[in-house]
N, C-alpha and C positions, 0 to 999 in steps of 0.2 A: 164734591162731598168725599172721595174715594181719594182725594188726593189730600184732603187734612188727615185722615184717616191713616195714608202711608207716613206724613210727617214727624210722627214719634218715633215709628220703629224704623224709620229712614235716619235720622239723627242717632238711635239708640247703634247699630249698624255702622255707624261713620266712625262711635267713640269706638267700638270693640275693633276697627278699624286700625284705632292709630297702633293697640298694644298687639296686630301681629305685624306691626313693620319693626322688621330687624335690628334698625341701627335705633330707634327706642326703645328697645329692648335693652341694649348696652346699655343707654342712655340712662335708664333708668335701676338696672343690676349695678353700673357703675357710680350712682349717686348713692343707692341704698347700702352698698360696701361701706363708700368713706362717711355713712353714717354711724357706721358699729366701729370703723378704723378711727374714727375724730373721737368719738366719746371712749376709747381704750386709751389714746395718746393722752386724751386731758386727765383720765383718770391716773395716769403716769407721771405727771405734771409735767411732760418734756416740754422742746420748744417747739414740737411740731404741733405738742396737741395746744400750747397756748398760741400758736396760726391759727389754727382749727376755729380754736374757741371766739379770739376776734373776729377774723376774717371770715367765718361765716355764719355761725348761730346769730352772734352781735349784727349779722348782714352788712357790714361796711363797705361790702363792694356795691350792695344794692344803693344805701343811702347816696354814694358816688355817682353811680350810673345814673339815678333819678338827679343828680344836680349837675351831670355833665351837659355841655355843650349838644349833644349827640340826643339825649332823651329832647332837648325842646326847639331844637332844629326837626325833630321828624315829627313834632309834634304840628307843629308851621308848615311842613308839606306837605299832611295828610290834610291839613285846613285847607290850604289852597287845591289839594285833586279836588274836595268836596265842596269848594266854589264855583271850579271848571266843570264839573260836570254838573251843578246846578246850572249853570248858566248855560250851557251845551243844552239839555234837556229844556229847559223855557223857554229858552229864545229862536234854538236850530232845530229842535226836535230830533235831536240823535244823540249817538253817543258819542265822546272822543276817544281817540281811536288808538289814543298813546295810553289810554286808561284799560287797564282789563275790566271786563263788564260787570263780573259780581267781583271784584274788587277788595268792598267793603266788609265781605262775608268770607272772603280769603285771609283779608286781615286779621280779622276776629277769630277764624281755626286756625290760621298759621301761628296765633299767640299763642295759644293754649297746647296744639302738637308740637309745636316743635321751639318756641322759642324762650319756653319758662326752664325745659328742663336746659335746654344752650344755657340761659345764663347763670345758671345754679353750677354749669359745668365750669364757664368762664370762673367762676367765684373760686371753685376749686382750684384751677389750673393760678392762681392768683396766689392761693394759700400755698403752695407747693413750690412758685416761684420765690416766693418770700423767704420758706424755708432755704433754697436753694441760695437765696443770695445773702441772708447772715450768715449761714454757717460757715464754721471756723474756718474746717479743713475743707479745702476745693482741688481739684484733682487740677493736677501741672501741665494744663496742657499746650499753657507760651513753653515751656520747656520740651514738650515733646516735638511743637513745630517750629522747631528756633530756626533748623535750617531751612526752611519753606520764607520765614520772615526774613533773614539773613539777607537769603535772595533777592527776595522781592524788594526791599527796602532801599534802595536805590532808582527804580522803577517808581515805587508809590510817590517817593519825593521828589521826583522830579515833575512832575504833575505840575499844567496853571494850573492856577487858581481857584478860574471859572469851573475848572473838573469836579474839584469839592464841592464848590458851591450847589452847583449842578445836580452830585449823587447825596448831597445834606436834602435838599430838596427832594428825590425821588425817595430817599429812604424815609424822610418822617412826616411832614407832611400830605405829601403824595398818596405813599403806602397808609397814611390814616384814611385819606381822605375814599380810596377804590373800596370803603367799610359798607360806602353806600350803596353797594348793591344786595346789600341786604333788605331796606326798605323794601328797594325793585323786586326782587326777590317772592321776600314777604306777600304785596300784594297780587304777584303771578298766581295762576291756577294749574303751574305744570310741578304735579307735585317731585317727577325725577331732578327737574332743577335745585327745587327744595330739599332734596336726601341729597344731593351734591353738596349742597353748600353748606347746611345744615350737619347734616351726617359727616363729608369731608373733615370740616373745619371742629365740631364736636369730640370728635375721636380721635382727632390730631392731638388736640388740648390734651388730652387725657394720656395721651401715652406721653405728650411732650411733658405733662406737668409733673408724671413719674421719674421719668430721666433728670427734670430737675434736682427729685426730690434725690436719686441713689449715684446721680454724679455731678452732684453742684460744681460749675467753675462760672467764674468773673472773666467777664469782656477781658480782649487781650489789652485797650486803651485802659484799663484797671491794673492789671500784670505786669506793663510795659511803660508809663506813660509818656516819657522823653522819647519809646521808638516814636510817636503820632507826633512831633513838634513841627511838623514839616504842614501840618493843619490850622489853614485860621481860625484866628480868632472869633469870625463874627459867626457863626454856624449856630441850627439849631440846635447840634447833637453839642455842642458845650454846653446850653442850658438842660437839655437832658441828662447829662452825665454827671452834671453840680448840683443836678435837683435828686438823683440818684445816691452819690456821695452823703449827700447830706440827710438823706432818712435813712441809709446805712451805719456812719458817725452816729445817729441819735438812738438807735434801735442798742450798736453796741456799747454805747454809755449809759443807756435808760434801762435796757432791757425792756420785760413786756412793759413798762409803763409807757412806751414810745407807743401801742396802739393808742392809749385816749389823749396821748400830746399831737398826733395825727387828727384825730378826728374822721375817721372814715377815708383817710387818704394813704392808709400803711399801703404803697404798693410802691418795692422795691424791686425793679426789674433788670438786676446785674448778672442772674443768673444768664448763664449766655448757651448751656450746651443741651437740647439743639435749638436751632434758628427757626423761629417760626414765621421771621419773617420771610426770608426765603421759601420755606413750606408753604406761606398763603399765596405770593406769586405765583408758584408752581400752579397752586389749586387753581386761580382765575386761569394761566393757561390751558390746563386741562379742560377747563369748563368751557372756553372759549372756541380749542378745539371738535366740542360735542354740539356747541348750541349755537352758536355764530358765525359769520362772515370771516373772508380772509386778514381783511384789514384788522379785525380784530385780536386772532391769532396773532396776528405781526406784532402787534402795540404788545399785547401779551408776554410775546416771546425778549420785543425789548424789555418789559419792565420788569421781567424775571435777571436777564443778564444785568440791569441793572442795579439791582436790590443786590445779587452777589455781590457782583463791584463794591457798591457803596457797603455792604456788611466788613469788608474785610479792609477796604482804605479809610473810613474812619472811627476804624477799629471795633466796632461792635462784637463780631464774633468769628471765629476759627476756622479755618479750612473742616473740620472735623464735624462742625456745628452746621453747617451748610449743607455737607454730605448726607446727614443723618434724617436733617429737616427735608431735603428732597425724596431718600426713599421713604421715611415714613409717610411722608404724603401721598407719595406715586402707589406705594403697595397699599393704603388704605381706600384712593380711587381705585384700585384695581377690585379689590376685595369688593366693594357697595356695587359695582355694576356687573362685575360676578353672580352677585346676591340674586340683582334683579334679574340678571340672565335667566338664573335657577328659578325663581319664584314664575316668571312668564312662563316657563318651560313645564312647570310640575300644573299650572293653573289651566295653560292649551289644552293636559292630556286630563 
């Protein structure tokens, strides 16, 4: 009796819960800004606020997300945990043990605290890129690191084959694929895990999709693209880069009319300065280093050195873009586990 009793104001507790954690707070101060920032720019009719205007009142990155590969893939995994642990429970009478126990009641609050306001950020961070990668003027930065290419570019061509092949591989499919531990994530009940990853990777967005916004420049295979001819042909990143190209070409022959010839696919991703891909490797290592095994760390530590590598031999992005993506990462992990430092310390006393 005493315990239905606690169940409302246990739940009522949990919400008032989410709005004193710190990095929802950003989360949330920072969606409410670019709501007054989106409806100023559309009122100006620039190109920022007609991004704004598609790319996220119209919700095109949502209608996307719900038809990507990724919403009905997790959809199919979470069917099959809730097979295995039916059949665990009737047949063995226990739990499985790769499963966390309330699981399903992780899922359902980790939606709501922490992953509606992520993808409303992702939406943003999308809108900001987009900006970044039409606009006209992009800051020179193959010119400011010509003698760093200069150099290197006898090194990068001399390379087999299988080198490219190899870091084509680590940088896009690979680096898509280590997405999945968000699912893993998700169903955990360690909620530091979840401000790590959540919080980390959140806040990154948001300063990355700034720097988009105030120093747009194009991949240097965009700047350059006879220095990359030392690059096969059969690579994933040629289809990304011609798939890139070409909703670039449409955007500036169409103008805004390129969102509804798109159909919810406006996502132009040539903005190159900083690297977020390198900044989310860094992130799994850090996190690897906090909550994992050695071996882990290890794989970590290569798939970061990695992802450098391949950023810069098949051209994606800059010595400069890599630097920026590692310390914003590093000083925003530093910051959230500061936070919590503070917050255990002030709750002890």
């Amino acid at each position: 009796m005493n315990s239905k009793r606690l169940t409302i104001p246990y739940k009522i507790a949990t919400f008032n819960g989410w709005f004193k954690e710190p990095v929802l707070r950003f989360f949330y101060i920072y969606l409410l800004f670019n709501l007054f920032f989106g409806l100023y720019e559309i009122g100006r009719g620039s190109l920022l606020g007609q991004c704004y205007l598609n790319m996220d009142f119209k919700c095109y990155l949502f209608q996307f997300a719900f038809r990507s590969h990724w919403f009905r893939e997790s959809l199919i995994i979470i069917g099959v945990l809730l097979l295995l642990e039916y059949l665990f429970n009737h047949f063995f009478h226990k739990n499985l043990s790769i499963i966390p126990p309330k699981w399903k009641v992780n899922l359902f609050i980790t939606w709501f605290k922490w992953v509606v306001p992520f993808l409303l950020i992702i939406q943003l961070y999308f809108t900001f890129k987009l900006y970044g990668s039409i606009y006209n003027h992009h800051i020179p930065l193959w010119k400011w690191e010509s003698p760093f290419w200069s150099l290197m570019h006898p090194m990068f061509a001399a390379l087999p084959t299988w080198v490219y092949k190899f870091l084509d591989i680590v940088y896009v499919p690979i680096w898509g694929f280590a997405h999945w531990i968000f699912l893993f994530v998700t169903i955990s009940s360690n909620e530091k895990l979840k401000r790590r990853l959540f919080g980390v990777y959140g806040l990154s967005l948001m300063l990355f999709g700034i720097l988009h916004c105030l120093f747009p420049a194009i991949s240097p295979i965009y700047a350059a693209k006879n220095y990359f001819n030392y690059l096969p042909d059969k690579l994933f990143s040629w289809h990304y880069h011609n798939h890139c190209l070409e909703q670039e070409r449409l955007f500036l022959t169409k103008g805004v009319e390129a969102f509804s010839l798109l159909r919810g696919k406006a996502i132009t991703p040539i903005a190159a300065f900083p690297s977020f891909h390198v900044g989310y490797a860094l992130l799994l290592l850090l996190m690897a280093r906090e909550f994992s095994d050695n071996w882990l760390v290890l794989m970590s530590f290569l798939f970061l050195i990695f992802i450098i590598l391949g950023s810069l031999i098949l051209g994606f992005h800059y010595v400069a873009d890599d630097l920026v993506g590692v310390i914003v990462v590093y000083l925003i992990y530093s910051f959230i586990r500061k936070t919590e430092e503070k917050n255990s310390t002030s709750c002890s006393v």
